[in-house]
PDB file of N, H, CA, C and O in Angstrom:
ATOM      1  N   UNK A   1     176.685 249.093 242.579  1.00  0.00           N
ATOM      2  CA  UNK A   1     177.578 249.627 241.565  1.00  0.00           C
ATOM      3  C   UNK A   1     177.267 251.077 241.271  1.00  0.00           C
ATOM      4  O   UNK A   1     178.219 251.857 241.262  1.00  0.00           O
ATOM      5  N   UNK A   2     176.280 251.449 241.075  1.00  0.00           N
ATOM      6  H   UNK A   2     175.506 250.815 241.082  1.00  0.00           H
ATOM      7  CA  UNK A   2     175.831 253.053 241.069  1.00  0.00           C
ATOM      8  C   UNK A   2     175.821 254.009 242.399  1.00  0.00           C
ATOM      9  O   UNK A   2     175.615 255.222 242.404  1.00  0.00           O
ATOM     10  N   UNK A   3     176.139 253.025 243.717  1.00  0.00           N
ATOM     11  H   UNK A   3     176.306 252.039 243.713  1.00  0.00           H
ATOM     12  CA  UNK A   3     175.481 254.258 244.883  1.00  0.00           C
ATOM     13  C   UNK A   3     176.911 255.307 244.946  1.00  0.00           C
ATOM     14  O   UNK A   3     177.992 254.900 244.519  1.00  0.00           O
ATOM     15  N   UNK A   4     176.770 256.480 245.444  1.00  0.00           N
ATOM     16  H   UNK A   4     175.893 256.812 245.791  1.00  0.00           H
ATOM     17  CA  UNK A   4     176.841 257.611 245.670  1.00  0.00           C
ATOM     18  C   UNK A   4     177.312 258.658 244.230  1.00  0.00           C
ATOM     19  O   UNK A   4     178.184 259.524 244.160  1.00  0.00           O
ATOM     20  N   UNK A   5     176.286 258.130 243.128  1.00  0.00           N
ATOM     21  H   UNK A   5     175.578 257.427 243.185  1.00  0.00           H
ATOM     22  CA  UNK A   5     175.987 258.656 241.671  1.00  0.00           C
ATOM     23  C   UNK A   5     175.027 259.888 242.176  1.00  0.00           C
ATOM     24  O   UNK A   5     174.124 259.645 242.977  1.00  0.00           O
ATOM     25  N   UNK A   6     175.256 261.269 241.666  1.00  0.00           N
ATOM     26  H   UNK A   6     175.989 261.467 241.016  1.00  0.00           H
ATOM     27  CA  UNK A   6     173.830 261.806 241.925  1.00  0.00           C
ATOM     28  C   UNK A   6     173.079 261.993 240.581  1.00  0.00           C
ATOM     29  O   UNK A   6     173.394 261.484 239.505  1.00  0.00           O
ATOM     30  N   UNK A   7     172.484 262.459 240.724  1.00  0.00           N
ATOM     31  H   UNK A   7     172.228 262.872 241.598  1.00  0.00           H
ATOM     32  CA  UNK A   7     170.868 263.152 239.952  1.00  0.00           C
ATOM     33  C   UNK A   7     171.075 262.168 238.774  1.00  0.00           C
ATOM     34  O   UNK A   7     171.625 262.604 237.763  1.00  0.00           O
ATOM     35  N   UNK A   8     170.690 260.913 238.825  1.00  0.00           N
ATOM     36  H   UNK A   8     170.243 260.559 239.646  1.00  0.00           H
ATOM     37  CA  UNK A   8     170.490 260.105 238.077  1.00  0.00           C
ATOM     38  C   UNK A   8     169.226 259.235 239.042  1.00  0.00           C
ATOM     39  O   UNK A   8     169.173 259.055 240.258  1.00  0.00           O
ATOM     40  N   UNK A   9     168.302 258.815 237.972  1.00  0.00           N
ATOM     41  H   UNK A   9     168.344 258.961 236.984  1.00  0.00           H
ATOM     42  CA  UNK A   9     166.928 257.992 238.125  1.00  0.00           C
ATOM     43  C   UNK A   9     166.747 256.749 237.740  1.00  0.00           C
ATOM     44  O   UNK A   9     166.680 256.246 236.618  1.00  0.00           O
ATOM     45  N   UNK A  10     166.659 256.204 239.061  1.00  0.00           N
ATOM     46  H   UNK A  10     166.714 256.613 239.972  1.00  0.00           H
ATOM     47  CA  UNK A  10     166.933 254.607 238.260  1.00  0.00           C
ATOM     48  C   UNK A  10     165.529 254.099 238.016  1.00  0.00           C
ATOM     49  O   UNK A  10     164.490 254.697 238.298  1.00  0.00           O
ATOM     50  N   UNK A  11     165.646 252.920 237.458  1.00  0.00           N
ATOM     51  H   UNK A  11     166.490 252.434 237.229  1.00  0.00           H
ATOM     52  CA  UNK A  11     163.829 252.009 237.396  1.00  0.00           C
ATOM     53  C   UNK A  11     164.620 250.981 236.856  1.00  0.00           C
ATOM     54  O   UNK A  11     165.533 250.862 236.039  1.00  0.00           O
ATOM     55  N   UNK A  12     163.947 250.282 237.601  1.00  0.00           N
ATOM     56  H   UNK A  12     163.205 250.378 238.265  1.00  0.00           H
ATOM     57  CA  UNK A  12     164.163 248.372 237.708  1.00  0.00           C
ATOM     58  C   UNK A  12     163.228 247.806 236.498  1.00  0.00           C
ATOM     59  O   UNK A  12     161.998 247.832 236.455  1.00  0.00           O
ATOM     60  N   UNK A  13     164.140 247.282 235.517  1.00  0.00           N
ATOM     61  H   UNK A  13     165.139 247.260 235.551  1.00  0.00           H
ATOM     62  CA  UNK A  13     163.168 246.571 234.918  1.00  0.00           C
ATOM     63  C   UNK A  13     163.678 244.828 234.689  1.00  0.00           C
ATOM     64  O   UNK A  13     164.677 244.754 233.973  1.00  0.00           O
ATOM     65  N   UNK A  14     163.227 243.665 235.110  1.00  0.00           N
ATOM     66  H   UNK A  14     162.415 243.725 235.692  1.00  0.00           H
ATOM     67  CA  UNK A  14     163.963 242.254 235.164  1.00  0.00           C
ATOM     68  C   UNK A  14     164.110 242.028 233.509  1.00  0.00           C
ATOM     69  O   UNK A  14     163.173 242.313 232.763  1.00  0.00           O
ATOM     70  N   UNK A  15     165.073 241.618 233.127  1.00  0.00           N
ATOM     71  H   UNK A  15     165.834 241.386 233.733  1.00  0.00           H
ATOM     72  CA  UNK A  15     165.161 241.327 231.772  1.00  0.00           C
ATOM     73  C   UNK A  15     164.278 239.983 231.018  1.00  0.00           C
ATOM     74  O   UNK A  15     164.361 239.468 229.903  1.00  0.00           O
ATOM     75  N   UNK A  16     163.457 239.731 232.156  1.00  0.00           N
ATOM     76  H   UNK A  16     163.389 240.149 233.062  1.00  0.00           H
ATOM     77  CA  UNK A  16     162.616 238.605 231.574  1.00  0.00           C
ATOM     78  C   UNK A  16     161.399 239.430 232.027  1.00  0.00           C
ATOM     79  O   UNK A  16     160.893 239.486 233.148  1.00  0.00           O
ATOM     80  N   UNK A  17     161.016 240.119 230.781  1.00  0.00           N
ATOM     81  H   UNK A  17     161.427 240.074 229.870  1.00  0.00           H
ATOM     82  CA  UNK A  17     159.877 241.010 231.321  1.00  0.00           C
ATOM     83  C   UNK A  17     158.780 240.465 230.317  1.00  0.00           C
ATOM     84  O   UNK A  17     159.051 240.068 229.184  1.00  0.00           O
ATOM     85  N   UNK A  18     157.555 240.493 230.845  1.00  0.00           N
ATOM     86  H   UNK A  18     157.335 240.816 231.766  1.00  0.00           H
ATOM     87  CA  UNK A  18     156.008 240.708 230.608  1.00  0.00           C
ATOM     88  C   UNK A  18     155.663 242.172 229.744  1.00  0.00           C
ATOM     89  O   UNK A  18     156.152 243.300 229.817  1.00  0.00           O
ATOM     90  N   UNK A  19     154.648 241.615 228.954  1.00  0.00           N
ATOM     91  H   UNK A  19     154.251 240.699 228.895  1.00  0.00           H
ATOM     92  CA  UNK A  19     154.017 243.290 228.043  1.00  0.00           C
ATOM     93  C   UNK A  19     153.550 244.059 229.096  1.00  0.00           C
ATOM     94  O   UNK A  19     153.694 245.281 229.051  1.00  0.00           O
ATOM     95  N   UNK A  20     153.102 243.613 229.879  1.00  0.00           N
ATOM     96  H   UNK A  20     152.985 242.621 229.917  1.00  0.00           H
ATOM     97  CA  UNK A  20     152.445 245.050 230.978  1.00  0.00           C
ATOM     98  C   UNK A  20     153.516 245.616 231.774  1.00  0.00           C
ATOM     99  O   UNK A  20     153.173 246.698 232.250  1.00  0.00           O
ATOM    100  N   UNK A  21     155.073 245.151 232.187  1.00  0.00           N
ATOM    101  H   UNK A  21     155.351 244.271 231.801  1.00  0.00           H
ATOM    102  CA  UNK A  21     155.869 245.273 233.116  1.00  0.00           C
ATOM    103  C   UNK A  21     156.703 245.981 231.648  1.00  0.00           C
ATOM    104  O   UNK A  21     157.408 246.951 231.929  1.00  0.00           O
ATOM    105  N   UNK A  22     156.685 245.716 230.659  1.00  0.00           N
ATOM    106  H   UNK A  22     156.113 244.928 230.431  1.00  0.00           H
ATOM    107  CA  UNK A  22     157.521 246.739 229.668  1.00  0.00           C
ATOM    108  C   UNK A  22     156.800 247.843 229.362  1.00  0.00           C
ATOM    109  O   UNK A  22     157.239 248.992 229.314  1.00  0.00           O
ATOM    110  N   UNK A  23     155.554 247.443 229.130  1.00  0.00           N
ATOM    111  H   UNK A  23     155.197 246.509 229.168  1.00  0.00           H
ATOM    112  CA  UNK A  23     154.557 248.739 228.980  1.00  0.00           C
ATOM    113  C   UNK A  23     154.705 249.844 229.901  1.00  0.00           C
ATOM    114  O   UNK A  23     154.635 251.020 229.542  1.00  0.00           O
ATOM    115  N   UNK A  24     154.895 249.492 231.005  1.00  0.00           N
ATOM    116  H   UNK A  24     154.952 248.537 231.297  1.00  0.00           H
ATOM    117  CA  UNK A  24     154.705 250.279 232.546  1.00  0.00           C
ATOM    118  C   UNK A  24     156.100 250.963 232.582  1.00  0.00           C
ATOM    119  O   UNK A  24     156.233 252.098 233.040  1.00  0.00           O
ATOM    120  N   UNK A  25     156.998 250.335 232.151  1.00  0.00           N
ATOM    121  H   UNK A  25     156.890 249.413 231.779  1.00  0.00           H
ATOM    122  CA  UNK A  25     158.324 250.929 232.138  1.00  0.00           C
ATOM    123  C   UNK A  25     158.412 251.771 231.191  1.00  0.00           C
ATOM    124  O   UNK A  25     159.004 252.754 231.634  1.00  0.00           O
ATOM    125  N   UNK A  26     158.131 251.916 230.093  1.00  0.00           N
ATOM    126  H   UNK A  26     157.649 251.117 229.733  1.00  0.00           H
ATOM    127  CA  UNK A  26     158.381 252.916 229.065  1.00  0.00           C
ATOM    128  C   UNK A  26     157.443 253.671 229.399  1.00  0.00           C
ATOM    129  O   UNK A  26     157.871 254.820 229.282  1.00  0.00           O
ATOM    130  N   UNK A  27     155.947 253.688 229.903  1.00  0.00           N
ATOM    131  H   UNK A  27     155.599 252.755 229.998  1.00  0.00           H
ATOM    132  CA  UNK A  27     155.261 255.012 230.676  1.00  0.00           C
ATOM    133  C   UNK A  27     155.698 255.626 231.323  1.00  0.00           C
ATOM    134  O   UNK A  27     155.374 256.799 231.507  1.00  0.00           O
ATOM    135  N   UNK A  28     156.955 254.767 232.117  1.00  0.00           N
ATOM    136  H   UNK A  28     157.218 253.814 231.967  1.00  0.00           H
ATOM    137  CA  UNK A  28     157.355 255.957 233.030  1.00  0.00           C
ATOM    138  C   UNK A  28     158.313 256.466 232.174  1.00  0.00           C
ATOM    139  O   UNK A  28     158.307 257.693 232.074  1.00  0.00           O
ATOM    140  N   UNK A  29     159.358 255.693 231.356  1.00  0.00           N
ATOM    141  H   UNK A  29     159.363 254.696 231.437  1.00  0.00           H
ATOM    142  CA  UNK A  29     160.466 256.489 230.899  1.00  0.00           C
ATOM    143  C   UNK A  29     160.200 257.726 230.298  1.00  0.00           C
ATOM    144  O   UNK A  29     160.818 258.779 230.461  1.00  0.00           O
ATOM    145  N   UNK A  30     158.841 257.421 229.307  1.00  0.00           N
ATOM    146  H   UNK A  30     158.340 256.566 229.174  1.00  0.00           H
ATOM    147  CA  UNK A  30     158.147 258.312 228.144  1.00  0.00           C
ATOM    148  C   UNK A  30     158.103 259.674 229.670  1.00  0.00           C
ATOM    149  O   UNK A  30     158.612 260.787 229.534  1.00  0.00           O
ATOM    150  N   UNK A  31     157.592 259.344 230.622  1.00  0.00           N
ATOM    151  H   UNK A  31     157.178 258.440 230.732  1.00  0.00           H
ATOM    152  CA  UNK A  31     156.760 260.784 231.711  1.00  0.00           C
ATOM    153  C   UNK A  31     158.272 261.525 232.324  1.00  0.00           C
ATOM    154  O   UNK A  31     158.294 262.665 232.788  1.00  0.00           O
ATOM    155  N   UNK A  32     159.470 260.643 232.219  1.00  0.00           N
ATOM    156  H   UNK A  32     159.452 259.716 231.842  1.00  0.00           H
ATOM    157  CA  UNK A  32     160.632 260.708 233.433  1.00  0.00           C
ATOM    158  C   UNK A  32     161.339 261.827 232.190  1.00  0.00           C
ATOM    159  O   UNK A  32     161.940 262.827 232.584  1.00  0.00           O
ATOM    160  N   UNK A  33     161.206 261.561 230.798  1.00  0.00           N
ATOM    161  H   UNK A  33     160.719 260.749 230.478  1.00  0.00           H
ATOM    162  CA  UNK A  33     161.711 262.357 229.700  1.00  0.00           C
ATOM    163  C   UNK A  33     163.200 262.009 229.971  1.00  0.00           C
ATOM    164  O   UNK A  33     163.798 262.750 229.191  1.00  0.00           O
ATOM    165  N   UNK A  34     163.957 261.413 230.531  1.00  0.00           N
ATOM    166  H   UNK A  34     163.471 260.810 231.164  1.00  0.00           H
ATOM    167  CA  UNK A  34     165.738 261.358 230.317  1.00  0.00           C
ATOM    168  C   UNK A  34     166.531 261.740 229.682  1.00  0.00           C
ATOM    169  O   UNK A  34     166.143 261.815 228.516  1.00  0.00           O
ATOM    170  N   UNK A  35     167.589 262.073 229.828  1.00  0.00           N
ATOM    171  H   UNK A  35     167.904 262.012 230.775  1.00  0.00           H
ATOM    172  CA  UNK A  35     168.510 262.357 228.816  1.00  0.00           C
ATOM    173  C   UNK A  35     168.834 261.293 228.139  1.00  0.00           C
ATOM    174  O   UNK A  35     169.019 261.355 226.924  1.00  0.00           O
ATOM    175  N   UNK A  36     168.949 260.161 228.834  1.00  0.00           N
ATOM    176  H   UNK A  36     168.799 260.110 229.821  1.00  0.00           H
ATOM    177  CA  UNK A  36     169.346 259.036 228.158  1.00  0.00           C
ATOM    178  C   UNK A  36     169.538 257.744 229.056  1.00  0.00           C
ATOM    179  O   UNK A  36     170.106 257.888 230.139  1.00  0.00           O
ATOM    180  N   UNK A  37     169.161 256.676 228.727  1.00  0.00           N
ATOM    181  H   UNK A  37     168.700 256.559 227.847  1.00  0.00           H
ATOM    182  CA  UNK A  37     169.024 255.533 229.012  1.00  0.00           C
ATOM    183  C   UNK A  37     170.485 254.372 229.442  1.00  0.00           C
ATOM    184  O   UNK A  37     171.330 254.223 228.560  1.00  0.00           O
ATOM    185  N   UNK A  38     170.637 253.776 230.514  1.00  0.00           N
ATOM    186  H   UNK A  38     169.951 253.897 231.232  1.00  0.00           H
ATOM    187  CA  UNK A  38     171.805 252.593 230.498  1.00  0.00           C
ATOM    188  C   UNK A  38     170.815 251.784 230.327  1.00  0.00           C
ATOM    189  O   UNK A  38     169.640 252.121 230.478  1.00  0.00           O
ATOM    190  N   UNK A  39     171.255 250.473 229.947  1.00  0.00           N
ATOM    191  H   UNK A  39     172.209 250.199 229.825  1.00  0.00           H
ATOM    192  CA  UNK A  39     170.597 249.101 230.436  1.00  0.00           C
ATOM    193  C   UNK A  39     171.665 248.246 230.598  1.00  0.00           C
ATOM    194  O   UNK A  39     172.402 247.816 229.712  1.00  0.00           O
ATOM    195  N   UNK A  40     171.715 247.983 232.003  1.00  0.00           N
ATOM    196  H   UNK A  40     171.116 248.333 232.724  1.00  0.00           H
ATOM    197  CA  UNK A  40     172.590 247.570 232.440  1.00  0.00           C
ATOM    198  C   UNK A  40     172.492 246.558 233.106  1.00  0.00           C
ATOM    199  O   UNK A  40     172.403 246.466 234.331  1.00  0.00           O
ATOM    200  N   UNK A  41     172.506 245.526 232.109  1.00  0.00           N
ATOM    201  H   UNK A  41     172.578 245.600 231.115  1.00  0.00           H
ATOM    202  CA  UNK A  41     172.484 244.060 232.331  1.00  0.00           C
ATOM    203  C   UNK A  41     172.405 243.266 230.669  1.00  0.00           C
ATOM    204  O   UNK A  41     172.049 243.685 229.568  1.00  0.00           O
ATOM    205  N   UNK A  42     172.785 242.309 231.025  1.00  0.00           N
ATOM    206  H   UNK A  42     173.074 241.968 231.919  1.00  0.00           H
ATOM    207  CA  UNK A  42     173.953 241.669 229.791  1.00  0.00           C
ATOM    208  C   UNK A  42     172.555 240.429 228.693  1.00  0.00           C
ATOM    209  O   UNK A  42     172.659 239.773 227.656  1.00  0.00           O
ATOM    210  N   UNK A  43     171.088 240.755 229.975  1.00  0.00           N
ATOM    211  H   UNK A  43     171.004 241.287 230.817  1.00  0.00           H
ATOM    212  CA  UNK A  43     170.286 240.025 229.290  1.00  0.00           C
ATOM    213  C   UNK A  43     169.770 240.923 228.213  1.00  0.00           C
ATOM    214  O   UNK A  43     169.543 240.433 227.107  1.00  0.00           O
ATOM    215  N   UNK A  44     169.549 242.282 228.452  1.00  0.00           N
ATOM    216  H   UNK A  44     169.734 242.680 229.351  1.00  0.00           H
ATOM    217  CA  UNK A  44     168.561 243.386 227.119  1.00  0.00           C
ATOM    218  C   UNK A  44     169.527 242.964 226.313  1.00  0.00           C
ATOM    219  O   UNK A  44     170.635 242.468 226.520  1.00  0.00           O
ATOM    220  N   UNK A  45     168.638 243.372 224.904  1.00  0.00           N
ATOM    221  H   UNK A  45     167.738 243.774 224.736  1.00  0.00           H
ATOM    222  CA  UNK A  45     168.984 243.122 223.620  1.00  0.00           C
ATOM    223  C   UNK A  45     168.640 244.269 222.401  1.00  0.00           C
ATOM    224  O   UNK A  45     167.647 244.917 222.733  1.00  0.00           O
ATOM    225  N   UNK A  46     169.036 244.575 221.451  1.00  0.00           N
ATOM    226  H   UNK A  46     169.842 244.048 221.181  1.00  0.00           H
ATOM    227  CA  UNK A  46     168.782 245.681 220.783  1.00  0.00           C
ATOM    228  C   UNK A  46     167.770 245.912 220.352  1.00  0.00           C
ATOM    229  O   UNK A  46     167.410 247.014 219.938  1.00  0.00           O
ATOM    230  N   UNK A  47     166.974 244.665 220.378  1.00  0.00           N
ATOM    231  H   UNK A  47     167.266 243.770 220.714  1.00  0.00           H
ATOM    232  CA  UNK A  47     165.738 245.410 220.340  1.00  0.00           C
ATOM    233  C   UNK A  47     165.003 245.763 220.973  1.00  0.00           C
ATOM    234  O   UNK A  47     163.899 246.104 220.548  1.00  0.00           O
ATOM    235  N   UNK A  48     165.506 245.836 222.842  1.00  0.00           N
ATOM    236  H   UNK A  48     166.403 245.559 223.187  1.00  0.00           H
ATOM    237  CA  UNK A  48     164.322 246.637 223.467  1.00  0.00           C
ATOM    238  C   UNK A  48     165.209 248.437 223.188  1.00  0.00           C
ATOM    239  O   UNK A  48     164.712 249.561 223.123  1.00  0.00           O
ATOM    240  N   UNK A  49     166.467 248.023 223.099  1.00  0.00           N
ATOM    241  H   UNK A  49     166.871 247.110 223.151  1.00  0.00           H
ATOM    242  CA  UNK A  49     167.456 249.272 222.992  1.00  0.00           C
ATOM    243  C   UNK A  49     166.565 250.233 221.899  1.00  0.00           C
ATOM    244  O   UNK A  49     166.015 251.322 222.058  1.00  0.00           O
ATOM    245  N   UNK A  50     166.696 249.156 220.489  1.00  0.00           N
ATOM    246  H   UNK A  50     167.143 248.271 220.360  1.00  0.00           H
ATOM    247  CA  UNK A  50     165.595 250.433 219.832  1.00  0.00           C
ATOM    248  C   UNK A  50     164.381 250.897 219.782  1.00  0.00           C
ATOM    249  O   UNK A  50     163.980 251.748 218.988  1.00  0.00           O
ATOM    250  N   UNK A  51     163.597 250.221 220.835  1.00  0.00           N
ATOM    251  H   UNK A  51     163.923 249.530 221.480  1.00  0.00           H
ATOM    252  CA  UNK A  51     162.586 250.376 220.838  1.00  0.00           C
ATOM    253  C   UNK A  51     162.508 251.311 222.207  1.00  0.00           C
ATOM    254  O   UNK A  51     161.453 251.935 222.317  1.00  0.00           O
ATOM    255  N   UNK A  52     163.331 251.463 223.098  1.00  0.00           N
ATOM    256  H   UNK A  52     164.188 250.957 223.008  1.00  0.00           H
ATOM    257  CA  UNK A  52     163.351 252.784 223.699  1.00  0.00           C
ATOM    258  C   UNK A  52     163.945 254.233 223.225  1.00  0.00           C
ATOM    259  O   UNK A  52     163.738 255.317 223.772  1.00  0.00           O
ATOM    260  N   UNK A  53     164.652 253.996 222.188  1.00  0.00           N
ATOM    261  H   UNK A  53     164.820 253.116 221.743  1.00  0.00           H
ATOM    262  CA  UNK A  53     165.455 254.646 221.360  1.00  0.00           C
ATOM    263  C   UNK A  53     164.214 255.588 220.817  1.00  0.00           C
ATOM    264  O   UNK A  53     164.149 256.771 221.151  1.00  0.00           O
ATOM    265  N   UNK A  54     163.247 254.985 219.968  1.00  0.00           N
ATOM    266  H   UNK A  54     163.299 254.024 219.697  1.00  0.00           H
ATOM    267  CA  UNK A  54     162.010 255.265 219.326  1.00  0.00           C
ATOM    268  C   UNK A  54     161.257 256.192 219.942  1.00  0.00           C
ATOM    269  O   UNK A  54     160.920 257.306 219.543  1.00  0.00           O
ATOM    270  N   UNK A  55     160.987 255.552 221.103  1.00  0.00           N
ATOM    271  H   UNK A  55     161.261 254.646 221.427  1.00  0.00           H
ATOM    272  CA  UNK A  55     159.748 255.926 222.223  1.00  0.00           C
ATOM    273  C   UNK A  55     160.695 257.552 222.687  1.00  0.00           C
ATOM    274  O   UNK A  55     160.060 258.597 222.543  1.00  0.00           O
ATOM    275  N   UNK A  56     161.709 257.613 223.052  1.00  0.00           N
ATOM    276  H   UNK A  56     162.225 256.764 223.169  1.00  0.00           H
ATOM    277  CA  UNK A  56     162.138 258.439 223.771  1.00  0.00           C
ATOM    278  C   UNK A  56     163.217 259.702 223.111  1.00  0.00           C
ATOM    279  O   UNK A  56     163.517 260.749 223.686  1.00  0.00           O
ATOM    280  N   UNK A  57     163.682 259.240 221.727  1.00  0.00           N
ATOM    281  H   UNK A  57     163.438 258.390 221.260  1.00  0.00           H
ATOM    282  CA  UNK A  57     164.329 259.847 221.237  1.00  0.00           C
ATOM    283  C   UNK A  57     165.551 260.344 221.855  1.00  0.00           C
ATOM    284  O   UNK A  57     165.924 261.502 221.670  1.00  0.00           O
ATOM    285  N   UNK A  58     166.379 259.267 222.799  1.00  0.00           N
ATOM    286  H   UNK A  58     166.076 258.326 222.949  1.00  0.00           H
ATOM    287  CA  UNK A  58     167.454 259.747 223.450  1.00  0.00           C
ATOM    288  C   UNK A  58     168.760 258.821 223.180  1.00  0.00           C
ATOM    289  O   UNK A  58     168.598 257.904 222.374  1.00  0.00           O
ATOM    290  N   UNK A  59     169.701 258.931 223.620  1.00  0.00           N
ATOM    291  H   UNK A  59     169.833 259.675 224.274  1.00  0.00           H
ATOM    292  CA  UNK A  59     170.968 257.970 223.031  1.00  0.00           C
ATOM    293  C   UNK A  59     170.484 256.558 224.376  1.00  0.00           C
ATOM    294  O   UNK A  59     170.066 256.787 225.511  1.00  0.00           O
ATOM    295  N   UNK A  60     170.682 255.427 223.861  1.00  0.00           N
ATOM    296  H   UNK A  60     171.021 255.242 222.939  1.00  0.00           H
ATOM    297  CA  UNK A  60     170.546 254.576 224.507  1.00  0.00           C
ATOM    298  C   UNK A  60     171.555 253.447 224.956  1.00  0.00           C
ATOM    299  O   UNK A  60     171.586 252.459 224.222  1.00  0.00           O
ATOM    300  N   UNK A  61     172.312 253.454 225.963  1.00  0.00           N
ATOM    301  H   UNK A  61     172.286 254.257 226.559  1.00  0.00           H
ATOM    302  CA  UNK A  61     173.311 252.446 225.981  1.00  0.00           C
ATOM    303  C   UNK A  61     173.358 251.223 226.784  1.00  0.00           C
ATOM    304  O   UNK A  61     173.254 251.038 227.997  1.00  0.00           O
ATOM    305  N   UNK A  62     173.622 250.085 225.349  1.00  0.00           N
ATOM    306  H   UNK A  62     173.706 250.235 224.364  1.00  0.00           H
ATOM    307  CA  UNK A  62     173.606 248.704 225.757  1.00  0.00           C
ATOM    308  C   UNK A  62     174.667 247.949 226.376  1.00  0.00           C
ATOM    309  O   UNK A  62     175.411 247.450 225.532  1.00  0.00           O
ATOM    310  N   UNK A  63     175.034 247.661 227.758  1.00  0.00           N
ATOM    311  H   UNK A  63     174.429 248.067 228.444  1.00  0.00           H
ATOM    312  CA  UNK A  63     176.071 247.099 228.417  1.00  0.00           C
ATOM    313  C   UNK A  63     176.480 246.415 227.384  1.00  0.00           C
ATOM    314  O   UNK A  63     176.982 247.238 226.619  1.00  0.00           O
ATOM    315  N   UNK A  64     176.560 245.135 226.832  1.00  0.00           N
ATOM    316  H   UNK A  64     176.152 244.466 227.453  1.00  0.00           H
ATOM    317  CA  UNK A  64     176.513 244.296 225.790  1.00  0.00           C
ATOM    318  C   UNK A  64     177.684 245.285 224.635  1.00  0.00           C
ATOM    319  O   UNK A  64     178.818 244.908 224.338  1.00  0.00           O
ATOM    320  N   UNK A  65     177.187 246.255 224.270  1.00  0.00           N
ATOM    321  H   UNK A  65     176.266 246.561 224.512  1.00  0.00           H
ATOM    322  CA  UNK A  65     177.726 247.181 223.516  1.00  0.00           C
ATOM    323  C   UNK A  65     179.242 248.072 223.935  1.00  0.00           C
ATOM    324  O   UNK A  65     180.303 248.169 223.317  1.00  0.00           O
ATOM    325  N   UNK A  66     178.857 248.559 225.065  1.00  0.00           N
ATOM    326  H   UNK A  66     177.995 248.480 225.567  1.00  0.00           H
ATOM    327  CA  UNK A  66     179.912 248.825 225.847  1.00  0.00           C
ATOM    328  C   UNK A  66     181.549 248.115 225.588  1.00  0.00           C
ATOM    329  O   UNK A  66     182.684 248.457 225.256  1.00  0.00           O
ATOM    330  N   UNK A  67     180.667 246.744 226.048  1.00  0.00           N
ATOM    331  H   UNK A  67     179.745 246.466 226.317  1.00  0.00           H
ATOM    332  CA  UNK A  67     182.073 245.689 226.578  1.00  0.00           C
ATOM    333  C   UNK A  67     182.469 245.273 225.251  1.00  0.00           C
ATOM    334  O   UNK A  67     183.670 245.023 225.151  1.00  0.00           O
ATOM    335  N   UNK A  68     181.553 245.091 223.878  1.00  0.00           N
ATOM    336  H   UNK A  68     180.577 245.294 223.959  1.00  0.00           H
ATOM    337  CA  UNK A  68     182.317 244.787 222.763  1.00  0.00           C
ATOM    338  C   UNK A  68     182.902 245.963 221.846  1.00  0.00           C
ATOM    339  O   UNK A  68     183.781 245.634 221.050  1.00  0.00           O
ATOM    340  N   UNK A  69     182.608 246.939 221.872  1.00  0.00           N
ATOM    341  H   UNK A  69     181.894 247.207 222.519  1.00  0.00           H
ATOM    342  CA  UNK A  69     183.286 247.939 221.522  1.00  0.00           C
ATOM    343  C   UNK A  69     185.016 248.213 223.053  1.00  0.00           C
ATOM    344  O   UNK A  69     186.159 248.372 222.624  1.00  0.00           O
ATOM    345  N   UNK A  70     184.859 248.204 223.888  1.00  0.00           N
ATOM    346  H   UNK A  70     183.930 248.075 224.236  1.00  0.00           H
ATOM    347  CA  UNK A  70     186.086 248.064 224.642  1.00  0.00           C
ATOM    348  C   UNK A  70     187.204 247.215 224.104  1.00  0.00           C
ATOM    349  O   UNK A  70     188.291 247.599 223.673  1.00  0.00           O
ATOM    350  N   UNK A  71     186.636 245.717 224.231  1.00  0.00           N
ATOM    351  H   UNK A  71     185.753 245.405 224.581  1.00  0.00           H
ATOM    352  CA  UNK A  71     187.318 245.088 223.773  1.00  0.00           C
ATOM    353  C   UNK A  71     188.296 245.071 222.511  1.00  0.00           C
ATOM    354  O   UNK A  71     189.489 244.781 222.421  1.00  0.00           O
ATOM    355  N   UNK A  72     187.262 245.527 221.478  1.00  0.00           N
ATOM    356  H   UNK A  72     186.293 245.762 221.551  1.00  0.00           H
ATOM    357  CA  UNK A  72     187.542 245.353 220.173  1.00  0.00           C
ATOM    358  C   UNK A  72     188.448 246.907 220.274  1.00  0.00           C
ATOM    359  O   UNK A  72     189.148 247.069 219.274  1.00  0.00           O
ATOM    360  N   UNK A  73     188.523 247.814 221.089  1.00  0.00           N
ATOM    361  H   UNK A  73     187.955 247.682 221.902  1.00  0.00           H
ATOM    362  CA  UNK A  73     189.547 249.416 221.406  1.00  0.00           C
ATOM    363  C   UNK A  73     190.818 248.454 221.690  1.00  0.00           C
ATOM    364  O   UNK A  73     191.885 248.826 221.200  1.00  0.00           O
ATOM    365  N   UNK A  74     190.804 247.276 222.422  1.00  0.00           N
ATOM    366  H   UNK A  74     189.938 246.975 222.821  1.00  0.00           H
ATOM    367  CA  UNK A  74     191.954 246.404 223.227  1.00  0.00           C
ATOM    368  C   UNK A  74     193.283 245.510 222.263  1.00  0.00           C
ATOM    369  O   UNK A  74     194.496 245.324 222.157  1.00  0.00           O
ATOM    370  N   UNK A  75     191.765 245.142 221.654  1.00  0.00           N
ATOM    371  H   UNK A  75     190.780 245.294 221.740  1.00  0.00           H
ATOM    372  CA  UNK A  75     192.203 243.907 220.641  1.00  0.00           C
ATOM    373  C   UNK A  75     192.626 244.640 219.341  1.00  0.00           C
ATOM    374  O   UNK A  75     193.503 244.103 218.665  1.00  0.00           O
ATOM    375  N   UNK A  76     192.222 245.522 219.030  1.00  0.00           N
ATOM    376  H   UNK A  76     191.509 245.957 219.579  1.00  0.00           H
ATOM    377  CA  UNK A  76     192.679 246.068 217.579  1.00  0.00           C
ATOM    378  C   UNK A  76     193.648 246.870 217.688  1.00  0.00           C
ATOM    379  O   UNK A  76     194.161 247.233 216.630  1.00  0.00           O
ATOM    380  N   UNK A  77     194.167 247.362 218.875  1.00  0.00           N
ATOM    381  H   UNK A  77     193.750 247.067 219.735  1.00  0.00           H
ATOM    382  CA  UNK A  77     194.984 248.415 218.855  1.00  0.00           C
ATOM    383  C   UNK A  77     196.316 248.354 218.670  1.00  0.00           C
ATOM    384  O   UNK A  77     196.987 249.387 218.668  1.00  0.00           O
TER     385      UNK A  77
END
């Protein structure tokens, strides 16, 4: 779904993650500095959202979020 995106950095993180496999991921995010974060998959939840939010001080967007704000652009209009 992302290939021929450029200068964007991806990192895999499984949404059934371990403290050392979240730990390890926000070391890198914290070192990678981003503009800003997807998480793109329908398992994250807002609270890893704010808790990268925290760590990184960047806008963070939750697929989850995406599709109910769309919807609700669909349905209310």
């Amino acid at each position: 779904r992302w290939q021929g995106i450029e200068d964007l950095t991806f990192e895999v993180l499984s949404p059934v993650y371990g403290d050392d496999e979240l730990n390890a991921f926000l070391d890198y995010l914290v070192e990678a500095a981003p503009s800003y974060v997807v998480l793109d998959c329908f398992g994250f939840n807002q609270s890893l959202k704010k808790l990268i939010k925290e760590k990184l001080n960047c806008p963070v967007i939750l697929a989850p979020t995406v599709l109910a704000n769309s919807l609700r652009e669909i349905v209310c209009a």
